[in-house]
C-alpha positions, 0 to 999 in steps of 0.5 A, a space after each residue: 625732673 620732669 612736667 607736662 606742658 599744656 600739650 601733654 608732653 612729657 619734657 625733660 625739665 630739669 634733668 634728661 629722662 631715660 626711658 626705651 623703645 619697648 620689648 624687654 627679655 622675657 624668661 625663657 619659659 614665657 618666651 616658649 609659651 609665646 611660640 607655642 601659641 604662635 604656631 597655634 599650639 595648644 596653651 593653657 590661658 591660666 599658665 600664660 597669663 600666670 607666667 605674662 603677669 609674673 613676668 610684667 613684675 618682674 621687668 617693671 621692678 628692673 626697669 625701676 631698679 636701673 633708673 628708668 623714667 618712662 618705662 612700660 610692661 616689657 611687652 611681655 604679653 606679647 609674642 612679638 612686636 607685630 604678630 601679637 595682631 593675629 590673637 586680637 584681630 580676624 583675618 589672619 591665617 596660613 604663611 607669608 613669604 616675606 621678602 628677605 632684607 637685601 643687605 642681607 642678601 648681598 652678603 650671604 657669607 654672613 647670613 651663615 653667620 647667623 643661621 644658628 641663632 634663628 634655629 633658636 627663635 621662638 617666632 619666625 617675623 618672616 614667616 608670620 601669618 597672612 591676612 586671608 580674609 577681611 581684617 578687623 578687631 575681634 574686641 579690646 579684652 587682650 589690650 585692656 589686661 595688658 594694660 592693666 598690668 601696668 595701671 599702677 607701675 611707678 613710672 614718671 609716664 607710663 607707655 604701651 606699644 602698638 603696631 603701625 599699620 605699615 608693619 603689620 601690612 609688609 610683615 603679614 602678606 595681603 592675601 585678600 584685598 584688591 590693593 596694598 593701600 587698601 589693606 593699610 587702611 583696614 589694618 588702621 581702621 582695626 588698629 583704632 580701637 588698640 590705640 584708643 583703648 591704650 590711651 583711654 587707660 591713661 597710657 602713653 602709645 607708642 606706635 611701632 613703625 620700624 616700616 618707615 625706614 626698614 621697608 626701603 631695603 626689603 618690601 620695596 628694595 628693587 624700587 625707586 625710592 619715589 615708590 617708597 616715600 609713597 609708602 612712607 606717606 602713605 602710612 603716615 596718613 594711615 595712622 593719622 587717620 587711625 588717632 583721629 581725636 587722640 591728643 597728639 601729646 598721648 602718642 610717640 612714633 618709633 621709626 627704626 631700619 630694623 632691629 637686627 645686626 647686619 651690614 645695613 648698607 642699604 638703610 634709606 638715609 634719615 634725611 630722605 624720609 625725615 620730612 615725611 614722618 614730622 607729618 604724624 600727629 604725635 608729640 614724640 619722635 623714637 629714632 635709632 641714632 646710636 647704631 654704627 650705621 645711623 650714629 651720625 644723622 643727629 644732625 638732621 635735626 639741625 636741617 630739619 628742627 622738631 616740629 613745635 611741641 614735639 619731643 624727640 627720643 634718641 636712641 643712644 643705647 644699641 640694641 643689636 649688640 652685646 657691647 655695653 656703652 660707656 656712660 661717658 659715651 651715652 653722654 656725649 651722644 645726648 650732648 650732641 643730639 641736644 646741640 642739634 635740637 637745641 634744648 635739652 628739655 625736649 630730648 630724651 635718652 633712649 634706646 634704638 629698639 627694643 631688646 626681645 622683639 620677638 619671644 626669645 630672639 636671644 641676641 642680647 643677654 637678658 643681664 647685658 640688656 639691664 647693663 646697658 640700660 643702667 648706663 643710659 642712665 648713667 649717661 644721662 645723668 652725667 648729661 645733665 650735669 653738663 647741660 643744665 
């Protein structure tokens, strides 16, 4: 069902590929092992290593079991998908003041809502450490047991997340450098050594960069959008900077406006910031399409067509619900997206984010999570026999 061409990619050949944008749930127990580390609690390293690998088996095993073509560890080594950095690199400490997303403010009856449920989290992403001295990476033995975990993992491809140097740099304040490009750009100076390591494993990276959308309505809510697409360019040359001599063909981007439900009324539009990011030099674009807010921007990608040799990963499986989609709806999603790309050998089926971004999130149920990624699967198999 699948090959690489001569740049590395991996197309869907034959048969739409499924595969997810990264954090699975991770068992309650590991999950308070995460937040206890995390708030720089005392835990055993022979516990936590015990409990991540009992865990990366245990996720690889599901995620083979649902039908998964490019699966990974589940991020369960991790604390979250961004404040992981504070154990790999120097220069973190004391509490950011994180800007809340102003969505959320606007409507603070709903905020009441959900107040319950982050008394429950594990890691609070908005109040991760700050960056107080200069930051660089300590040494690559984290990354290289993570990836360890899956050296042997029975996957068509096998990927690993890594932070983009934008979220790390607007979800960990700067309290240090003379300027906020000049603490991106130490961020993505530090970062080269993960995304290298990623890849010289032999792995797919896959950088999360969830600031180039959801950073218009929270780091920079109050300012022109001109100021925004800066960051967006920004970062983009940040990271292209940080994959300098890596094969485009090795690296995805993840682009999302925020794992969280929520009004989403202020997400910059897919269209405003499209053009900027196809200047990545990778050979995959992870976008959210399937959320209420975003559901309809597949058609960007008939104004703005792929750039040559790229993939792109639709999100047709919301992550920020408990609804499980129909296998009927995840298809016409995908024949949709394919009509817009044009070949349904350059799709593949995916979700919007991850499922446990940060350690016990809890806003999917573990079992619901699996439900639905049994139905990308299935989606993606009636998609298949319709479109090849």
């Amino acid at each position: 069902m699948w090959r690489r061409d001569s740049q590395t990619v991996l197309r869907s050949e034959t048969g739409i590929l499924t595969t997810h944008a990264g954090s699975l749930p991770r068992p309650r127990a590991l999950a308070e092992l995460h937040g206890r580390r995390s708030r720089g609690e005392d835990v055993d390293p022979a516990e936590l290593r015990q409990a991540v690998r009992e865990a990366t088996d245990a996720v690889v095993a599901a995620q083979v079991d649902a039908g998964i073509d490019v699966g990974n560890d589940g991020e369960q080594a991790r604390e979250s998908f961004v404040t992981y950095v504070q154990h790999r690199m120097t220069g973190f400490g004391g509490t950011s003041q994180r800007p809340l997303m102003a969505d959320l403010l606007d409507h603070p009856d709903f905020l009441d809502l959900i107040v319950p449920r982050h008394l429950r989290r594990q890691v609070n992403l908005m109040a991760a450490p700050a960056a107080v001295t200069e930051v660089t990476y300590r040494d690559t033995s984290e990354v290289e047991a993570e990836c360890a975990l899956v050296a042997s993992a029975p996957f068509a491809e096998t990927f690993m997340t890594a932070a983009s140097p934008g979220i790390v740099a607007s979800a960990m304040e700067n309290r240090h450098y003379a300027s906020m490009p000049e603490y991106v750009l130490a961020v993505a100076d530090a970062l080269r050594s993960e995304y290298a390591t990623i890849v010289g494993r032999g792995l797919l990276l896959q950088i999360d960069a969830p600031d180039l959308a959801l950073e218009r309505h929270t780091l920079f809510a109050d300012r022109p959008l001109s100021d925004f697409l800066a960051w967006v360019e920004l970062v983009i040359g940040a990271i292209n900077g940080a994959l300098s001599g890596i094969d485009p063909g090795r690296v995805r981007l993840h682009v999302c406006w925020g794992n969280y439900e929520g009004p989403h009324t202020l997400d910059v539009p897919l269209e405003d910031i499209l053009p900027l990011v196809y200047q990545a030099h990778v050979g995959a674009f992870v976008v959210s399409m399937a959320n209420p807010r975003h559901a309809h921007e597949y058609r960007c990608f008939e104004r703005h067509p792929l750039p040559d040799d790229t993939i792109l990963v639709a999100g047709v499986i919301d992550t920020t619900s408990n609804y499980v989609e129909h296998p009927e709806v995840v298809a016409d999603r995908l024949a949709r997206v394919v009509a817009a790309v044009g070949d349904p050998r350059r799709v593949i089926a995916g979700t919007d984010c991850g499922f446990d971004t940060s350690a016990g999130i809890g806003d999917i149920a573990p079992s619901v999570a699996w439900e639905k990624l049994r139905a990308l699967r299935a989606g993606a198999d009636l998609a298949t026999a319709r479109l090849y």
